[in-house]
BADO-149611 format. One line per field, with one value per residue (C-alpha): residue number from 1; residue in three letters; chain; x negated, y, z. Coordinates in pm, 1 decimal, m for minus. Last residue first. Layout:
! BADO-149611
pos: NUM,... $
code: ALA,... $
unit: A,... $
c1: X,... $
c2: Y,... $
c3: Z,... $
! end
This chain:
! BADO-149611
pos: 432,431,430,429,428,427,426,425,424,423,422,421,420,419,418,417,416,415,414,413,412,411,410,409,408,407,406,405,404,403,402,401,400,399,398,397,396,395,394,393,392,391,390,389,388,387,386,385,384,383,382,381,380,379,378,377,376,375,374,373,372,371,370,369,368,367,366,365,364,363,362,361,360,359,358,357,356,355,354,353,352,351,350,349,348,347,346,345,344,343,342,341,340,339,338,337,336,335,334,333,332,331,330,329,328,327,326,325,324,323,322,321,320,319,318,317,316,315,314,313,312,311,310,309,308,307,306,305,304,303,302,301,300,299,298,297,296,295,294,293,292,291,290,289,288,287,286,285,284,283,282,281,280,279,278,277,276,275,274,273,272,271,270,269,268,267,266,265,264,263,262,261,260,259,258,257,256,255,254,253,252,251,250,249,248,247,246,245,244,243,242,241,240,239,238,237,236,235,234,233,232,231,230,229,228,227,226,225,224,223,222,221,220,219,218,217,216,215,214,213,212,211,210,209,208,207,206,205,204,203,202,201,200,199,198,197,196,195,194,193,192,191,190,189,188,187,186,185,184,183,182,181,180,179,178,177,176,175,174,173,172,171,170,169,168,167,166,165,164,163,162,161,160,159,158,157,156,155,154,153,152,151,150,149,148,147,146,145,144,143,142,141,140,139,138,137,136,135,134,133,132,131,130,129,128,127,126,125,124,123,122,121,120,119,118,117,116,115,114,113,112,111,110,109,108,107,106,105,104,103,102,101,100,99,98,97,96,95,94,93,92,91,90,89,88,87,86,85,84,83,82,81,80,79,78,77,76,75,74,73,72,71,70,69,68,67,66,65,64,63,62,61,60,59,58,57,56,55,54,53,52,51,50,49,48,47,46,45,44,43,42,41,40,39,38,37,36,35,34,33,32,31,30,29,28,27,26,25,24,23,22,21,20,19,18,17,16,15,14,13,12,11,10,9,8,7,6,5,4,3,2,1 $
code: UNK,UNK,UNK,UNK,UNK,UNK,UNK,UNK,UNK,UNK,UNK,UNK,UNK,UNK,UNK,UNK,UNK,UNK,UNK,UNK,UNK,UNK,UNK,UNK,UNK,UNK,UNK,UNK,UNK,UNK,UNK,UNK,UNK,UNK,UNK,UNK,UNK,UNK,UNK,UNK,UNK,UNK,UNK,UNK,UNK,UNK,UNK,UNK,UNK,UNK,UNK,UNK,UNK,UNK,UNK,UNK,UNK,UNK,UNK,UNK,UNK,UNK,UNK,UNK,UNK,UNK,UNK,UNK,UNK,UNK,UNK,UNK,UNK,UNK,UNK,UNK,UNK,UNK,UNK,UNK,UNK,UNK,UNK,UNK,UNK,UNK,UNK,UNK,UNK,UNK,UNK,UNK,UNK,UNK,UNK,UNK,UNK,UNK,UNK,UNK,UNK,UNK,UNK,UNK,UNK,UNK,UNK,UNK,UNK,UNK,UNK,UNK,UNK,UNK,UNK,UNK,UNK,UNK,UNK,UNK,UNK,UNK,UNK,UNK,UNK,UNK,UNK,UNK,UNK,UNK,UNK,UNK,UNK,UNK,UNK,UNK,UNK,UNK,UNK,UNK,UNK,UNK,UNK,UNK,UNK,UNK,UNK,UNK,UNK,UNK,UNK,UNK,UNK,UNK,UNK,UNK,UNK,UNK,UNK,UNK,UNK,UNK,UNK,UNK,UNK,UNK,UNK,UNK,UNK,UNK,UNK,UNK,UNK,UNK,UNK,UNK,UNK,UNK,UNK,UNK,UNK,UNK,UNK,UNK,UNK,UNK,UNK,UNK,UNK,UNK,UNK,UNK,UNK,UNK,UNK,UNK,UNK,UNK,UNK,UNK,UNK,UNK,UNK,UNK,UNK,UNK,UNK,UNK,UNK,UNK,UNK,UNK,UNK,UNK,UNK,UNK,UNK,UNK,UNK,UNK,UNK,UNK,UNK,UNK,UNK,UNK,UNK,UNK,UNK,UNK,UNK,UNK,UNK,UNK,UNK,UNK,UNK,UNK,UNK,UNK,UNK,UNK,UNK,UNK,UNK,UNK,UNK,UNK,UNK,UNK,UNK,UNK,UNK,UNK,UNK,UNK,UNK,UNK,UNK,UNK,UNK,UNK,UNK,UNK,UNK,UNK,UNK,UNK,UNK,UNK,UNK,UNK,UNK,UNK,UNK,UNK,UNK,UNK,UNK,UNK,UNK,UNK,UNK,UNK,UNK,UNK,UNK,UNK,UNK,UNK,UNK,UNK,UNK,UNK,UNK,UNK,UNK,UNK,UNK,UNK,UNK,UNK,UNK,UNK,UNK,UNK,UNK,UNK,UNK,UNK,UNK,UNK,UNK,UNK,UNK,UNK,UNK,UNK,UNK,UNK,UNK,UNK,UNK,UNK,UNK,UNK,UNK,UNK,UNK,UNK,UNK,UNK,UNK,UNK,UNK,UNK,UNK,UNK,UNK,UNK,UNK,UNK,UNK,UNK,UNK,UNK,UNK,UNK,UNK,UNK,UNK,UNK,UNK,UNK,UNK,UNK,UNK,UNK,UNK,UNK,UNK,UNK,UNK,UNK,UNK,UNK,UNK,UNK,UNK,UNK,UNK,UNK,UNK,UNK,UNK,UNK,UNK,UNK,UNK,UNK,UNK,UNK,UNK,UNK,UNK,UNK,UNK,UNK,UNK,UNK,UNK,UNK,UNK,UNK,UNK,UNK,UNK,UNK,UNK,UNK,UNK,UNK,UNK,UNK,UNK,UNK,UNK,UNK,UNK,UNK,UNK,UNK,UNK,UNK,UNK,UNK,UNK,UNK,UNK,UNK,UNK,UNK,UNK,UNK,UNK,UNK,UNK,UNK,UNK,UNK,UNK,UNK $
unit: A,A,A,A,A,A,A,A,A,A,A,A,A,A,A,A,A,A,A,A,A,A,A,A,A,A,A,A,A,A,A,A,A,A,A,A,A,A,A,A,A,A,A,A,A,A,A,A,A,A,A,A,A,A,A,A,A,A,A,A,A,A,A,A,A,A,A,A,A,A,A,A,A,A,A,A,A,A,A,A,A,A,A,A,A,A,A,A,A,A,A,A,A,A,A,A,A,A,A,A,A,A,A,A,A,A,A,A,A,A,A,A,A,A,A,A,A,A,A,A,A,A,A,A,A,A,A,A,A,A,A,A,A,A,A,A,A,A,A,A,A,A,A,A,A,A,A,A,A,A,A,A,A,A,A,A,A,A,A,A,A,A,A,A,A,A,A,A,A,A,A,A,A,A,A,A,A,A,A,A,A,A,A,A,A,A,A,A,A,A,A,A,A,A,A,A,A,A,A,A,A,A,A,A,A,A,A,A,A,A,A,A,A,A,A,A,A,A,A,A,A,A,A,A,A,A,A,A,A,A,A,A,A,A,A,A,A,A,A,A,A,A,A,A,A,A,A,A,A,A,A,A,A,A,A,A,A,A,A,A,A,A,A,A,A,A,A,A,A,A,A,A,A,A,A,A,A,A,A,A,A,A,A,A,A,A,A,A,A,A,A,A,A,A,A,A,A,A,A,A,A,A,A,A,A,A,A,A,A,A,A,A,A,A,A,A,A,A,A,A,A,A,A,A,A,A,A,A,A,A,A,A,A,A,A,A,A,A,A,A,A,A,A,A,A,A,A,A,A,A,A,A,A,A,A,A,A,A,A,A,A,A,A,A,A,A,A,A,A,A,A,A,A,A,A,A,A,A,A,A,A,A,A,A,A,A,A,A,A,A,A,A,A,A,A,A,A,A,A,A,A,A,A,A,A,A,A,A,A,A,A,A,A,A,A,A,A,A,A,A,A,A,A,A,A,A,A,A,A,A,A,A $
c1: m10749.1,m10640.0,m11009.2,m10973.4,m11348.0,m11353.5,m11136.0,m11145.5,m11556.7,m11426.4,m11229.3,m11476.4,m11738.7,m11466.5,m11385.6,m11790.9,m11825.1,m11602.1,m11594.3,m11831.4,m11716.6,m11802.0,m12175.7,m12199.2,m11992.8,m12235.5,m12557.3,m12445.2,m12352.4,m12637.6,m12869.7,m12707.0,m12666.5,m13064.0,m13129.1,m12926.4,m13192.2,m13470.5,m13824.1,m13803.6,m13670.8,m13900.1,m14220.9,m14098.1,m14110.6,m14430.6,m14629.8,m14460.7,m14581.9,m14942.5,m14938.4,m14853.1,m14582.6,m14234.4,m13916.5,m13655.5,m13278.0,m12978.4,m13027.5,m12786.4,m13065.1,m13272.3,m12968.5,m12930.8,m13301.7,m13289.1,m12959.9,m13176.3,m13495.9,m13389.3,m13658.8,m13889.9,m13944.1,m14266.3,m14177.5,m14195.6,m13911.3,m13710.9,m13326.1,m13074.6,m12927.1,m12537.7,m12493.9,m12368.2,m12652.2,m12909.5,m12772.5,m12748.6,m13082.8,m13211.8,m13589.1,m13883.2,m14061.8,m14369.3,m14591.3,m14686.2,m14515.6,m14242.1,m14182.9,m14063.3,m13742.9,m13835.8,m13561.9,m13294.9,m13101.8,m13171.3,m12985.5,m12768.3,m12991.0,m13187.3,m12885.0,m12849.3,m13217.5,m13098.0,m13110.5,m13435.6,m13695.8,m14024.2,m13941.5,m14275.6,m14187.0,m14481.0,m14560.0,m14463.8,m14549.5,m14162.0,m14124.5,m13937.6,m13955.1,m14107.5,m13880.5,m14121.0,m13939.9,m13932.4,m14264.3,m14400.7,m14657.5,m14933.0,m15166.2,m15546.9,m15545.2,m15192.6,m15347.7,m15403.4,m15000.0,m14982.5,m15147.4,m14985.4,m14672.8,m14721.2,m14453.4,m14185.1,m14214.6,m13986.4,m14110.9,m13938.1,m14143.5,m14016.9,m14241.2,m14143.6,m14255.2,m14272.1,m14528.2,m14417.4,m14654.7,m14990.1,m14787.2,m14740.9,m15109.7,m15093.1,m14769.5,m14894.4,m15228.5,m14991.6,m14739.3,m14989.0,m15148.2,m14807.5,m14783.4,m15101.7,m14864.9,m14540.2,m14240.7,m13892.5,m13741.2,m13955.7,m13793.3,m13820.9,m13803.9,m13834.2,m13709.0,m13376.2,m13282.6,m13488.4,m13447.9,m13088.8,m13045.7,m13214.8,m12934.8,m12658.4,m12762.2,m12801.1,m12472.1,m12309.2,m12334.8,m12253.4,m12309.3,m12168.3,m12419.7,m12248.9,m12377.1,m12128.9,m12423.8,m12600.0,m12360.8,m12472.8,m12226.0,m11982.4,m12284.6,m12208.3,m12480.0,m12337.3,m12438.8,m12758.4,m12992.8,m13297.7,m13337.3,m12989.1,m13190.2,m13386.5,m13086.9,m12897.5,m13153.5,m13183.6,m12799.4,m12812.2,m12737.4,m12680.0,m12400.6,m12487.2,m12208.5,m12195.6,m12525.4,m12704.4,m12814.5,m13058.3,m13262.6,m13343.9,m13688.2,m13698.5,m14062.3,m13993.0,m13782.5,m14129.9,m14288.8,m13963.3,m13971.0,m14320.5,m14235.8,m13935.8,m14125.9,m14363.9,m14102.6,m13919.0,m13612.7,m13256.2,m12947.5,m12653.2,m12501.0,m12664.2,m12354.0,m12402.5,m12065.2,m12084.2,m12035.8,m12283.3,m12551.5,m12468.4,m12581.5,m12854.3,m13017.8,m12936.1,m13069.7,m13408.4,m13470.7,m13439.7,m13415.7,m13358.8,m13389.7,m13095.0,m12863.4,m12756.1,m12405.6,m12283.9,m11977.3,m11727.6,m11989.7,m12011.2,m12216.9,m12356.1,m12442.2,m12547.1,m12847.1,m12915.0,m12954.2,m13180.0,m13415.3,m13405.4,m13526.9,m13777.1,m13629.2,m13683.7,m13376.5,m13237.7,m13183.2,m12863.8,m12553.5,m12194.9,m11949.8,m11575.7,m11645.2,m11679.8,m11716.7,m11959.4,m12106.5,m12182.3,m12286.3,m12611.1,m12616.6,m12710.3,m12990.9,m13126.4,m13159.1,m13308.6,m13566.3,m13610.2,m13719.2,m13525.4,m13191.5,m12852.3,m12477.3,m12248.1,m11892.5,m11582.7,m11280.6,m10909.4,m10852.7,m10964.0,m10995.4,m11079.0,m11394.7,m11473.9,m11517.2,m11690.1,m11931.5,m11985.8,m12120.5,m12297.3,m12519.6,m12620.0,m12732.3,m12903.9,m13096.8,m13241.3,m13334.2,m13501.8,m13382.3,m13061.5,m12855.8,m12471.6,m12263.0,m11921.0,m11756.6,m11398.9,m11175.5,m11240.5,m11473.7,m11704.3,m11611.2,m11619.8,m11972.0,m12168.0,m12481.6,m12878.5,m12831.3,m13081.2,m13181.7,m13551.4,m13582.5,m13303.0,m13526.5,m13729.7,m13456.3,m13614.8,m13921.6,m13824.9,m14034.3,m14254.9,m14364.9,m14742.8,m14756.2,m14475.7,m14555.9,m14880.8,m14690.9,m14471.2,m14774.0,m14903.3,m14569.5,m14609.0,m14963.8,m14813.1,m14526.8,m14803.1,m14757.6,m14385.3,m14290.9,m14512.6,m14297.0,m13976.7,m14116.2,m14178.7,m13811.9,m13649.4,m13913.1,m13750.0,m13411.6,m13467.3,m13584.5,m13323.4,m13361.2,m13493.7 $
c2: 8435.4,8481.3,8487.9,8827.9,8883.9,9273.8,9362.9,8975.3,9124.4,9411.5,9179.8,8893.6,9183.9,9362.9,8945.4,8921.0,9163.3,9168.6,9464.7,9546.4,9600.7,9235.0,9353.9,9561.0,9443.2,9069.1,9317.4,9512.4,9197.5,8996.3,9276.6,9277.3,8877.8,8861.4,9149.4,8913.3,8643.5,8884.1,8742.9,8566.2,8788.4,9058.0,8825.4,8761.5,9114.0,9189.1,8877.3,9054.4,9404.7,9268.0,9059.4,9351.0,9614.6,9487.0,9536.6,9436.9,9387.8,9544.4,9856.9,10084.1,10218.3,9933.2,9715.9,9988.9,9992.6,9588.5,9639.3,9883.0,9692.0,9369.1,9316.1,9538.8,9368.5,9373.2,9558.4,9250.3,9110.6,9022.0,8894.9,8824.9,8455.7,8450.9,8205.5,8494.4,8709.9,8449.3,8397.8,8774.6,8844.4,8757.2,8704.6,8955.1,9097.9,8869.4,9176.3,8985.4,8992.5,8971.4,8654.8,8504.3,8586.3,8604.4,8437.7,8475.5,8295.8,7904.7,7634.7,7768.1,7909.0,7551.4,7422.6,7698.7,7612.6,7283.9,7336.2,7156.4,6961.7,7067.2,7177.2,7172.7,7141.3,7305.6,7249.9,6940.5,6885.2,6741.4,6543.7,6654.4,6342.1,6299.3,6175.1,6238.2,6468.9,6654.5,6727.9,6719.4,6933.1,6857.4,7152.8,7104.0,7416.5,7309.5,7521.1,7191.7,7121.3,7409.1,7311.1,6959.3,7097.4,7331.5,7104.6,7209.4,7558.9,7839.4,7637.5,7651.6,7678.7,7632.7,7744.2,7520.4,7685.4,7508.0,7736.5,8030.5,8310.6,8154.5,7973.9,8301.3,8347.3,7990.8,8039.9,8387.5,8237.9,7972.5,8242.7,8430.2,8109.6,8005.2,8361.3,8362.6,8104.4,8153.4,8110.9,8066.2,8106.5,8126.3,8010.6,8066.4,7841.5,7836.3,7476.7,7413.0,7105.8,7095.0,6730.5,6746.6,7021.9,6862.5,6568.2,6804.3,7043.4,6698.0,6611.8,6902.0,6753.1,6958.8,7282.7,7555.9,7756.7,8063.8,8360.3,8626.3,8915.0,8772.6,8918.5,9271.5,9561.4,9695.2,9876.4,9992.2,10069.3,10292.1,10232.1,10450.1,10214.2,10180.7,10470.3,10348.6,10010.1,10232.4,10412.5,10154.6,9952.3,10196.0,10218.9,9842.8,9521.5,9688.0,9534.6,9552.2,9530.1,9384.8,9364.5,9437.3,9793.4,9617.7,9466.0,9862.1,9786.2,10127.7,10160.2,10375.5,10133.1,9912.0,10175.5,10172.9,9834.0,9822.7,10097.1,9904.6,9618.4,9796.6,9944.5,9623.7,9519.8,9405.1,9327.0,9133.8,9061.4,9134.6,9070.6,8875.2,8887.8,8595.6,8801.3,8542.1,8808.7,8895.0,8537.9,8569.6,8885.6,8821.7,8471.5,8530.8,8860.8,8656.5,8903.3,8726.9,9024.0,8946.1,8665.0,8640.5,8553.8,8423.1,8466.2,8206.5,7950.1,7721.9,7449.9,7289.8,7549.6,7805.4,7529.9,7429.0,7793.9,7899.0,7588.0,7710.4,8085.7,8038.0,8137.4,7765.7,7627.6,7663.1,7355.7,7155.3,7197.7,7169.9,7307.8,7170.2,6974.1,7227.3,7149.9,6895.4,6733.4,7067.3,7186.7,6895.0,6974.0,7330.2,7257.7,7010.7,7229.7,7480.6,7293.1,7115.9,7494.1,7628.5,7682.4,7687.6,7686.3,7602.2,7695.9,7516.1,7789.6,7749.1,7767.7,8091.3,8275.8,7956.3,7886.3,8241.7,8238.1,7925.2,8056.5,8358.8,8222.2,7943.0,8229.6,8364.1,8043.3,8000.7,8307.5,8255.0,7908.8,7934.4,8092.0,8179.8,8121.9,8116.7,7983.2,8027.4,7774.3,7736.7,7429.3,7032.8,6967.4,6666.7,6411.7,6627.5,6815.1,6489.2,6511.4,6543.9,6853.0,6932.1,7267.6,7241.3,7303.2,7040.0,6791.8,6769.6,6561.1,6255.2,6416.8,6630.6,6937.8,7052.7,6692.1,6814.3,6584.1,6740.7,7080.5,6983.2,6877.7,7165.1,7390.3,7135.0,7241.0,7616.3,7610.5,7417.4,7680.6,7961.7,8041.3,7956.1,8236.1,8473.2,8453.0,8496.9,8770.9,8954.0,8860.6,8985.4,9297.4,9411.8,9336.2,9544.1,9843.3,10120.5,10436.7,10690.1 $
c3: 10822.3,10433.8,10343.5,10194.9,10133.1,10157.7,10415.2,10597.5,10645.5,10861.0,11034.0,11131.0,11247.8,11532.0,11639.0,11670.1,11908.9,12167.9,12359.9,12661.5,12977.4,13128.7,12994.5,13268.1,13506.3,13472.6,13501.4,13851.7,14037.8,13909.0,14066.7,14346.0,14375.9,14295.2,14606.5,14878.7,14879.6,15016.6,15044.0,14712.5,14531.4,14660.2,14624.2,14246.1,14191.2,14337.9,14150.0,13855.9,13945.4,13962.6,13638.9,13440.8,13345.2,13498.3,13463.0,13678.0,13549.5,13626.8,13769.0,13519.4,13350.6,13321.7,13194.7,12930.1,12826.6,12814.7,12586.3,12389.0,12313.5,12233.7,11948.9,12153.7,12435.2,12562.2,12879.1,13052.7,13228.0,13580.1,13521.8,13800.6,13719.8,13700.0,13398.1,13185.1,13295.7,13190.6,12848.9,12773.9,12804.9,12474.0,12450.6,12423.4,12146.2,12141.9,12208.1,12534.2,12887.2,12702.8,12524.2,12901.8,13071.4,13472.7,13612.4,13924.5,14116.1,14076.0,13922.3,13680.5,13506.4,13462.7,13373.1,13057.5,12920.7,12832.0,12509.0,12398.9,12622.1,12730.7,13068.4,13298.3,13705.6,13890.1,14192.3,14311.9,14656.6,14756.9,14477.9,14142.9,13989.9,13644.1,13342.5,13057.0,12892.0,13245.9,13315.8,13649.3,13842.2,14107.5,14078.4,13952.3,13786.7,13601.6,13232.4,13092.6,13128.2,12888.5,12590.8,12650.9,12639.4,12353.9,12160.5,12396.0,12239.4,12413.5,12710.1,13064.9,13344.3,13667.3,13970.7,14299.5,14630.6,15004.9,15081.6,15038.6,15199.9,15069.7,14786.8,14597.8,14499.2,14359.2,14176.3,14029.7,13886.0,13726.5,13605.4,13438.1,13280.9,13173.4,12969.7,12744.7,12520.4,12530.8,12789.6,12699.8,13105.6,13406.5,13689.3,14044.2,14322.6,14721.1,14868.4,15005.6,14830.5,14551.6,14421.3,14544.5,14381.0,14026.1,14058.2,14096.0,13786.1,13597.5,13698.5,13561.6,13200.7,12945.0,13069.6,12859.9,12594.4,12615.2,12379.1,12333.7,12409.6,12134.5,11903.3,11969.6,11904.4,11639.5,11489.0,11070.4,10829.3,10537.6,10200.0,10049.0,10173.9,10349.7,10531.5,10708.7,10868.5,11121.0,11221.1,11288.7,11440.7,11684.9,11727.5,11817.0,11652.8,11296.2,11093.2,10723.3,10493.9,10067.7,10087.8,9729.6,9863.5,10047.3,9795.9,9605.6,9446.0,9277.6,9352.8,9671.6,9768.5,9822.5,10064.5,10238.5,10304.3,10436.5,10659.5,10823.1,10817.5,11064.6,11271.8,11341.8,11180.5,11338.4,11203.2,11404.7,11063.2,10738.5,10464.0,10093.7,9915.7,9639.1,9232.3,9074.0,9055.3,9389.9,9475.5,9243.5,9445.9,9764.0,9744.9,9512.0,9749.0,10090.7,10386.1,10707.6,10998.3,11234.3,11058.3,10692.2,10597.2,10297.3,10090.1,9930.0,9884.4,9588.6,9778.0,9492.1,9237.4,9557.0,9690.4,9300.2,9176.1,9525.3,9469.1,9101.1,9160.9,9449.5,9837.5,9971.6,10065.8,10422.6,10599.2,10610.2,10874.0,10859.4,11066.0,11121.2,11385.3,11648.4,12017.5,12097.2,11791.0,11628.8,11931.2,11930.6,11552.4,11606.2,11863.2,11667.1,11376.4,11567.7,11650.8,11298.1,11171.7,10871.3,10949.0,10764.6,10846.8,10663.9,10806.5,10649.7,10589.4,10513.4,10900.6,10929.3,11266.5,11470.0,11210.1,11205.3,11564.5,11572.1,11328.3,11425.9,11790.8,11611.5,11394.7,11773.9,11875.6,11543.4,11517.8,11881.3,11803.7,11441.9,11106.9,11062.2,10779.6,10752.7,10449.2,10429.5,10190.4,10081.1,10202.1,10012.5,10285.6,10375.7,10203.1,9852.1,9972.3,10042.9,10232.1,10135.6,10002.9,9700.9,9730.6,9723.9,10145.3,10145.6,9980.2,10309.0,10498.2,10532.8,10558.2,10838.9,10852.2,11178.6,11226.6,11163.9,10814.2,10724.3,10743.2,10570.2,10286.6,10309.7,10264.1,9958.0,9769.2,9843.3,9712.1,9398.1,9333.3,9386.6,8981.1,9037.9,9286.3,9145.4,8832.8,9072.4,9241.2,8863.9,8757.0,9089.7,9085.7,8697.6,8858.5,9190.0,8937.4,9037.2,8943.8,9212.8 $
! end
């Protein structure tokens, strides 16, 4: 099939600029909801709101992720490539104020030497000012981010695009393969692709002709360390020795699962406290409708845990990790749905036994693996979940068995990110 990917640049492009002033009023309503910040807004054009020369005079590697999950597991690369080469600054990208947050918060904490703006738009001239400025050695794209304009001018310019950590679900994967059927070739412009999983391996290698390499998952090198082990103090002695269970990046349809459960559950245990965690702290409201009546708290707004709360609503960001640490074991939310489920990792490192859906396709193998070697309890509906948490609840020694069995697991596998950092030095030469 001969390749057309420059014939489908120019025609995207076009498209790009006729729906220009849709795309313009969309951000305007993005802004208007809080989900863009205004003072920041011109980054999404390309225009960087900070100064390159006092920042860094070193090369550029420029990472983009898109939201929380994306980010984390951009951070992880980042650091490392930030200790492997010391003639590198990291830029990293995101595109929801969230994640931006999140990645400024570590920024501030451990790693100096990273900078952060938002991702521009993917429309020819937002894309030529973002890569005019910044100049970047290479760039990095995280999980399933595949910008045309970006891979496409950047290899253009002769800058090393690489997937890292890939992942695509079956539907996209169809849709792609419709479109490379029209000689619209995008992802034979990455310069390496490293799969997530040997699905995604496999899925990903219809694709393109070059080879799709798995060193592993970088989400499994996650550690978000407590910053302040106070709070974890001051919620224990809010607890004390009361029955709790968390429920970790919850989305809508799931609270009012765990609800029903909490009330069914307080017949045996009275004394219970139900966590919940939102993936979305701006649902809050949504969610504290849902309370049926129950006395709960919400902790951006500083509530006590009292002795009848209920149900103690977290709708603040990053502090996922303390909560972890606090109890013994978690059901991980986005999976009771077709959401795709959330990373596991986390909750493993912190020693927290893991219950979830079998929604959860995006980590689909490492969940499979944990199954298979006992480490995690999956569950099919409301009525197996109400089961699960019962058995945790009744027996305190099955969490440290099943913590046990998924902290040896993962303990044995290699380091990802260090395997990924080399096989890019091959091409880019970064002197690391």
């Amino acid at each position: 099939m001969q390749d057309f990917t420059k014939q489908w640049i120019i025609l995207y492009r076009i498209l790009g600029y006729i729906f220009l002033p849709i795309i313009i009023f969309y951000f305007i309503i993005r802004v208007y909801l809080k989900k863009e910040d205004l003072s920041r807004i011109s980054e999404r054009f390309g225009f960087s709101t900070k100064q390159k020369k006092l920042i860094t005079k070193k090369q550029i590697i420029w990472i983009n992720a898109v939201s929380i999950g994306e980010a984390n597991t951009a951070f992880v690369l980042a650091e490392q490539i930030a200790n492997f080469s010391k003639n590198s600054t990291i830029l990293i990208t995101t595109t929801t104020i969230t994640s931006a947050k999140i990645i400024e918060q570590k920024i501030s904490i451990c790693c100096k030497d990273i900078i952060h703006q938002f991702m521009p738009i993917d429309l020819g001239f937002c894309i030529n000012n973002f890569l005019n400025y910044w100049q970047p050695k290479a760039i990095i794209l995280i999980e399933s981010e595949i910008w045309p304009n970006l891979i496409y001018s950047s290899k253009s310019r002769s800058i090393n695009v690489f997937l890292v950590n890939a992942r695509i679900s079956s539907k996209s994967k169809k849709r792609w393969q419709k479109i490379k059927k029209l000689g619209f070739n995008i992802f034979d412009y990455f310069a390496l692709i490293f799969a997530q999983s040997d699905e995604e391996k496999n899925k990903l290698q219809t694709l393109t002709k070059n080879e799709i390499l798995n060193y592993g998952n970088l989400k499994s090198e996650i550690i978000n360390p407590i910053q302040d082990l106070s709070k974890i103090n001051n919620l224990k002695s809010k607890i004390e020795n009361r029955d709790v269970w968390l429920c970790a990046s919850t989305h809508q349809g799931e609270e009012e699962i765990i609800i029903n459960i909490h009330q069914k559950l307080k017949k045996y245990f009275p004394n219970l406290l139900t966590i919940i965690v939102l993936r979305h702290p701006n649902r809050i409201n949504e969610v504290i409708n849902l309370s049926n009546n129950l006395k709960y708290a919400v902790r951006s707004k500083n509530n006590d845990i009292k002795e009848d709360t209920d149900l103690y609503f977290v709708d603040t960001l990053n502090e996922l990790t303390i909560f972890y640490e606090l109890v013994n074991f978690a059901l991980i939310g986005g999976s009771l749905f077709a959401i795709g489920g959330h990373n596991p990792y986390e909750a493993i490192r912190h020693k927290c036994a893991i219950i979830s859906g079998d929604k959860v396709d995006n980590f689909k193998e490492i969940y499979q693996q944990l199954d298979e070697n006992n480490s995690v309890k999956i569950i099919k509906n409301s009525n197996e979940l109400y089961q699960a948490v019962f058995d945790f609840l009744s027996d305190k020694n099955l969490s440290q068995s099943y913590i046990d069995r998924a902290s040896n697991f993962i303990n044995n596998s290699s380091i990802t990110s260090q395997k990924i950092i080399k096989k890019i030095d091959q091409i880019l030469l970064l002197n690391f």
